[in-house]
N, C-alpha and C positions, 0 to 999 in steps of 0.2 A: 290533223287533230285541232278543234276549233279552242282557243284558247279560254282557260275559266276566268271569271272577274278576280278570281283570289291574286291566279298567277298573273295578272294585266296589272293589279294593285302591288305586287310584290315586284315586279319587273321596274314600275315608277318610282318606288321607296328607292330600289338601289342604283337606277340611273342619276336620283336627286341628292344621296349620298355626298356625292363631293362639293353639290352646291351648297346645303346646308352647311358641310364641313369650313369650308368657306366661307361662308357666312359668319357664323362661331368662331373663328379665328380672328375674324376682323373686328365682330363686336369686341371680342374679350382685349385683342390690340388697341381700340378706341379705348377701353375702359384701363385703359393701361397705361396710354398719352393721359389720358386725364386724372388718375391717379398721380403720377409724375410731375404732372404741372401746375394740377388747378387744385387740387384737395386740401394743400394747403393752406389756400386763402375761402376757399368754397365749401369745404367738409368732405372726407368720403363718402357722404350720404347725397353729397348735393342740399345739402339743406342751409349750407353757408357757415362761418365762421368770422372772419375778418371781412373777407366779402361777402356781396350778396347770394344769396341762394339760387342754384342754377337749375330752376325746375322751370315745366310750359308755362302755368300759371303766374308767375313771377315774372318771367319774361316778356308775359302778351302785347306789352307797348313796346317791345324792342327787337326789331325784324331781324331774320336771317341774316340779311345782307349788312344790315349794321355789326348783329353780335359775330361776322366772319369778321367785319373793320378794327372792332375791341380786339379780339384775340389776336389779331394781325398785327393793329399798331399800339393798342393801347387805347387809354382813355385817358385824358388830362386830367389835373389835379387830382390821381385817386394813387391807387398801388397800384392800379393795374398796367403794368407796362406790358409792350408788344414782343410777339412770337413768331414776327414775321420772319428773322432770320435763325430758329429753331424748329419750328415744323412748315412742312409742305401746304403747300394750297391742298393737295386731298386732307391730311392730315386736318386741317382748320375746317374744314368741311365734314368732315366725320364728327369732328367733337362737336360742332353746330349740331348737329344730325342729334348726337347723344343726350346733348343739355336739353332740346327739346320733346324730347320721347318723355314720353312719363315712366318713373320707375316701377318694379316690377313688384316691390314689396308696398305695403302699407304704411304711409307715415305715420306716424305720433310725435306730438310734441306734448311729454309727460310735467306735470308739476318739478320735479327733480327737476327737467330741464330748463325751466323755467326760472325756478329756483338758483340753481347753475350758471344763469347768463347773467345776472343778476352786478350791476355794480355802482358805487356811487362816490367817486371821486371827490365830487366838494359837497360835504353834508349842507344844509340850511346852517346851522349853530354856528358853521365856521366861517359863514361869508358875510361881508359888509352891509347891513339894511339900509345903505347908501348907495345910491348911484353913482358910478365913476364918470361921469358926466354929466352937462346939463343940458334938460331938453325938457321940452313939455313931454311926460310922461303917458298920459292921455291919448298926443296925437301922435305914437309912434306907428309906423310900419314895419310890418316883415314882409320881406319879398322872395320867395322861393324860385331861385336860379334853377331850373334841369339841366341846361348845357354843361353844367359841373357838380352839383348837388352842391348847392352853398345857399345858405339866406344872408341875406343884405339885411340890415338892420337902419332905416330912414328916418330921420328926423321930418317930422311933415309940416314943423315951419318951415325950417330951413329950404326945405325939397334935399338933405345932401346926406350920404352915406355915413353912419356910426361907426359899424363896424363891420365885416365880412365873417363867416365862418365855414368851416365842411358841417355838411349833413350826412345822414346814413344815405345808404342808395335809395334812390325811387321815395324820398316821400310820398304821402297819398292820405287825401280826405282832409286837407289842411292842418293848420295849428291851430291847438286850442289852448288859449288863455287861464289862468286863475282868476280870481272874482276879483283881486286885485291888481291884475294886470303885469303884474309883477315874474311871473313865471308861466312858461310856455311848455307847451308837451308837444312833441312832433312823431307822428308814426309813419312808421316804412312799410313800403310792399309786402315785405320779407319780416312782417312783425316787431321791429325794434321800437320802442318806447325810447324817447328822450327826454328830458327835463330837464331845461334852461333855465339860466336865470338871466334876467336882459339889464338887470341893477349890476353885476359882475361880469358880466359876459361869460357863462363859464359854466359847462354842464354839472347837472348838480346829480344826477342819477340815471343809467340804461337800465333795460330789460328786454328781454324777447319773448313777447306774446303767447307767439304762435309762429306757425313756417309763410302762411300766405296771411294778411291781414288788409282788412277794408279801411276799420277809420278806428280815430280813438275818442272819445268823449268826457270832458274834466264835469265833476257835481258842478251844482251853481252851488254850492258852501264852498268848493275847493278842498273837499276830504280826499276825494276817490278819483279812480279813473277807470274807464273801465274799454274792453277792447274787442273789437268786433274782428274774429275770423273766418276767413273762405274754410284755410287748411291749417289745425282742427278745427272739426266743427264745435267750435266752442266759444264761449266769450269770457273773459276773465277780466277778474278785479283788484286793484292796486291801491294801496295806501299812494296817497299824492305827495305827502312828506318827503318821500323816499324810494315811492315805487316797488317797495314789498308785495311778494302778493299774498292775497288774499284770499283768493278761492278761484275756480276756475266753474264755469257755468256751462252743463252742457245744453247746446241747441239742440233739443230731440224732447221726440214725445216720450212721457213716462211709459203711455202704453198706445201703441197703435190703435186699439178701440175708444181712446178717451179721447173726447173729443175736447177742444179750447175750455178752459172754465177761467170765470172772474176771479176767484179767490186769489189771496196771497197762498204762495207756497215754497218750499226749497226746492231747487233743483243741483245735485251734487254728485260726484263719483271721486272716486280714490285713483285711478290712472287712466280711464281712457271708456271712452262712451261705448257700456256692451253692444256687441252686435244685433241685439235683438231692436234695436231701438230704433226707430227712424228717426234720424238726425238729417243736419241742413246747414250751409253756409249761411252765413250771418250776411244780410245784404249791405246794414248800416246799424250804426248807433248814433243817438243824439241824446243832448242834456233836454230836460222840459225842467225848468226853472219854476214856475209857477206852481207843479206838483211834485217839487222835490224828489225828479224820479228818472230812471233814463228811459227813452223808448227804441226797441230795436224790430227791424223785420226779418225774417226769414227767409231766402232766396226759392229753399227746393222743398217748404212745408207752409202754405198757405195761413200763417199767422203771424200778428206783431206783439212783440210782448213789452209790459210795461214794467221796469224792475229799480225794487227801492231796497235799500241797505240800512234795515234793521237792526241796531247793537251788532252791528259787525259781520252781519251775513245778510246776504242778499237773497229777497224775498222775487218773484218771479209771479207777474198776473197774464192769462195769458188770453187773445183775441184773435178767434178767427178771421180769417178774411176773404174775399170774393177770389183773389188771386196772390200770386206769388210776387210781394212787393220789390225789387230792385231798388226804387227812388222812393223819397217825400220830402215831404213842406208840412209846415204846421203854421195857425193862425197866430198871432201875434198874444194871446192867453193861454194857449194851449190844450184849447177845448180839444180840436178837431187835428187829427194826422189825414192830408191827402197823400196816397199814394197810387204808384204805379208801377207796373211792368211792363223792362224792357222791350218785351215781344207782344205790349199789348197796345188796344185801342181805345183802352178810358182810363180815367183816375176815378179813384175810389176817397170818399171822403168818411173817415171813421171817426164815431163821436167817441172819445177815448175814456169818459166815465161810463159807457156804458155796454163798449167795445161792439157796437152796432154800425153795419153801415146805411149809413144815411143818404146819400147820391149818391149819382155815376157821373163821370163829366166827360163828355166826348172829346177825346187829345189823340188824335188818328196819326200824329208826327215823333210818337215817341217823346215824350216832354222831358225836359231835365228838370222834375222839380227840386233837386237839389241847390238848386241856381233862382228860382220863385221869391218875390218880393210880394210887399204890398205897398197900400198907399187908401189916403181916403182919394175919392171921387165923390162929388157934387153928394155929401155927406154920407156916403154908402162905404163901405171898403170892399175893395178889389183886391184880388192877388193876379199875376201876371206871370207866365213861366216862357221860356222861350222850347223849342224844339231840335232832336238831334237828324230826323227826317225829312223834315219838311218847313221852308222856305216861311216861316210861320210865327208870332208871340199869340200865343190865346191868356184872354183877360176875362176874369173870374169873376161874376158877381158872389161874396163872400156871405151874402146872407140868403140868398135864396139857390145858390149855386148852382146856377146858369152862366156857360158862356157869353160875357156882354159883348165880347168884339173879339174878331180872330184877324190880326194884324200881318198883312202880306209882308212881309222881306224879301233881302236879295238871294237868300239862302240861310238851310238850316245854321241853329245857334247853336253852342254853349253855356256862355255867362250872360247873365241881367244883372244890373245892379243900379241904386240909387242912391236917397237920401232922405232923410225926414224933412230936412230946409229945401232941396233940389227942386226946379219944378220936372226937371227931366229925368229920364230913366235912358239907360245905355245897355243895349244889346248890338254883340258883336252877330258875326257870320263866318262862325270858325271853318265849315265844312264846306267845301265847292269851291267853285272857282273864283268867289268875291270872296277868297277870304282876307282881301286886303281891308276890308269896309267895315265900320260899326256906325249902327243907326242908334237918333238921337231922337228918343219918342216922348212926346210932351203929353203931362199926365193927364193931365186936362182937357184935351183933345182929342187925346186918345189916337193921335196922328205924328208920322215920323216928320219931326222939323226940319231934322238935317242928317246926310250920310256923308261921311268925314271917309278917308281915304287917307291914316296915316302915313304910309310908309307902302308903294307901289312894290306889290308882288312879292310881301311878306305880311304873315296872318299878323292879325289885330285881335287882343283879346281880355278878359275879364278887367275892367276896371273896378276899384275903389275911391271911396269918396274919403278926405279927411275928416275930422272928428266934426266941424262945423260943417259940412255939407260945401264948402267953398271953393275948396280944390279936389280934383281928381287924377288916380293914376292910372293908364292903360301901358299895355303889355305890346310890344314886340316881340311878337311868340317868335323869336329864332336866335341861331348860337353867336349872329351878331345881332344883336336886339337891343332894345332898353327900353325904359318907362317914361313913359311920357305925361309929363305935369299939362294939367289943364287947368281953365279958369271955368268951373262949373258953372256959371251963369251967363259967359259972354262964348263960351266953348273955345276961347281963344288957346293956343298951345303957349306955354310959358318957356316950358324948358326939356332937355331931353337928359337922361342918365344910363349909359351905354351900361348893358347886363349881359349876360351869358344867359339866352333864351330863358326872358325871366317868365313866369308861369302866375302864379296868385299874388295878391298885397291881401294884409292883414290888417288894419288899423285896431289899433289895442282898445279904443273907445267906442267904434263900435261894435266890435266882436262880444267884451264885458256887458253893452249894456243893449244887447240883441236891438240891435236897432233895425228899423223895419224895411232898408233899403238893400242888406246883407244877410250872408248866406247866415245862418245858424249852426 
């Protein structure tokens, strides 16, 4: 008797029976080790508590093979001690397996929770409007350590370390300043809000955002702050006093048929963006100074929006766009947002009063314009981006925007940075196999002078210029690294200051007074 498909299909259900059964056993065992171990410091959700949040998206820059090293031995300077003598190598292996799966439910991070995280140890009222130290205020640095999550706090006469601190895990999208330099806000991967003060040394206020978060951005008044996330897809806003919030902004169309409009308008909800709505990760936010306004892009809905705070609610303009923006750069007045996509082959240049786009510019290497300067040239201005594909700096004629010169390197970049007094511009070569090298391209010539070769068979990376354009600091990207003092005009190395794989500097005086050689 020739068999049915019923009974072929029921014969496989019950042969497979004990593998699934198996299966289910071990997950719910995984989810069992990791209840017992990690929930404490991580949440039962995985969404984090004292540690950071153990989800894919949070982890994307921290490999298997490392987060098997954390959970094994540890991680210095944090809580996190090792498990190497409490569970198995499978055992460490499975909860890797688990942290990286994505969960099964749908996150939300509600206003309550927000609310909830909410703390602020030294209010403003109660701390010193004095410095505990003396130093030019102006030329200070922060240097963001990853090898331990600590900023260095530098005196940039001196070239010598202030003070040390812990940070939350993974900062991400830098620190950003008060108009008076005076207080710093630093966000985390995992959504935390910080607020420093660098006159005390001494946090003045947390919050947690959201669960996954891009970047955070302070008003140029210094009212607000406002925060761009992956997961929710939302952005929210905060009194800068104290880090209250304020409202929480969902990224989503009102209505799937409505297409971008100019007007101001609210956008709001009571806990969590209906499903009917098509919403978006938040790619970035930045301050526009000049227009009193923040601008942010969309990752998974083709618009940037321009958003200003109105007596205390944020009003939301919104612009379509040619593509799904990742990256931008803005001109030095804040006419025009270029942007790009990661997976694309042009930048778009949008004139942001009229939310038009106005060019395309051929960038076939993936460009980091997040990393984008400018500079005059032979009385024209240029902007200049380096690339994450391709071996490449394309230099921008700014008024008729056309590529003026596409600048060969040793390999794709990351960071460019400058000076307004500089005549040089400095891009590394993070990616490939020169990533010991950073090129020394003269502005003027629009040709590389010199390729320096700090430190053989350890990456070189993002420099800063001090407040005078006179000295500058580059990175030893590794966990024995440090920053290296240079003499910006003779390129002479001065001095070196050993870090725990230091990542960005920060100079308080050019970050305040957007100066055209620094990230914004």
């Amino acid at each position: 008797m020739k068999p049915t498909l019923a009974s072929v299909a029921f014969l496989l259900v019950f042969a497979m029976a004990p593998l699934l059964q198996a299966s289910n056993t071990e997950a719910s065992a995984t989810e069992s080790l990791y209840q017992k171990h990690c929930a404490s410091c991580h949440g039962s959700d995985r969404l984090g508590v004292t540690g950071p949040a153990l989800l894919p998206e949070n982890l994307s820059r921290l490999s298997r093979e490392d987060a098997q090293s954390v959970i094994r031995n540890g991680r210095d300077a944090t809580q996190m001690s090792g498990y190497g003598d409490v569970l198995s190598d499978g055992e460490i292996t499975r909860l890797v397996d688990f942290i990286y799966t994505e969960p099964e439910d749908d996150l939300e991070w509600s206003k309550q929770a927000i609310t909830a995280s909410h703390r602020v140890p030294n209010p403003v009222d109660t701390l010193d409007p004095f410095p505990i130290y003396v130093a030019d205020l102006m030329n200070l640095f922060l240097v963001v350590e990853k090898g331990d999550h600590h900023v260095t706090l530098l005196d940039g006469d001196r070239m010598e370390p202030i003070t040390r601190f812990p940070t939350r895990f993974a900062l991400h999208g830098g620190p950003k300043y008060g108009p008076q330099g005076r207080f710093v806000y630093f966000g985390s991967r995992d959504g935390w809000i910080t607020k420093y003060d660098l006159y005390n040394l001494k946090v003045v206020a947390e919050i947690r955002a959201g669960i996954n978060m891009r970047n955070i951005a302070v008003s140029a008044d210094g009212e607000h702050v406002l925060a761009a996330n992956y997961l929710p897809h939302t952005m929210a806003l905060f009194d800068a006093e104290d880090l209250s919030l304020m409202e929480v902004i969902p990224a989503a169309r009102p209505d799937e048929n409505q297409s971008a409009k100019t007007s101001w308008h609210s956008l709001e909800y009571q806990d969590a963006v209906p499903k009917a709505m098509e919403s978006s990760r938040v790619s970035a936010v930045y301050t526009a100074p000049p227009r009193n306004s923040f601008i942010a892009a969309l990752k998974d809905i083709p618009e940037a929006w321009e958003i200003r705070v109105v007596d205390g609610e944020a009003k939301v303009r919104r612009m379509e766009t040619e593509t799904h923006l990742d990256d931008f750069f803005f001109d030095q007045d804040y006419q025009h947002l270029i942007g790009a996509a990661r997976d694309g082959k042009n930048g778009h240049v949008i004139d942001l009063d009229t939310g038009d786009t106005i060019a395309t510019l051929p960038l076939p290497g993936m460009p980091h314009l997040g990393s984008g300067i400018t500079w005059d040239y032979k009385g024209r201005r240029v902007m200049a981006t380096p690339h994450f594909r391709t071996g490449a700096v394309s230099i921008i004629d700014m008024e008729n925007w056309e590529v003026l010169k596409t600048l060969e390197t040793a390999g794709p970049g990351f960071f460019m940075r400058s000076h307004e007094n500089s005549r040089y511009a400095w891009v590394d070569v993070f990616f490939g196999p020169n990533n010991d090298k950073v090129h020394v391209i003269d502005k003027q010539t629009l040709a590389i002078e010199k390729t320096l070769q700090p430190e053989p068979g350890k990456t070189s990376a993002h420099v800063e210029f001090d407040r005078y354009g006179e000295k500058l600091l580059l990175s030893i990207w590794d966990d024995d690294g440090a920053v290296i003092v240079y003499d910006a005009d003779t390129l002479e190395e001065l001095k070196r200051i050993p870090m725990k794989k230091p990542s960005g500097k920060y100079n308080v005086w050019n970050k305040i007074q957007y100066e055209e050689g620094t990230s914004h």
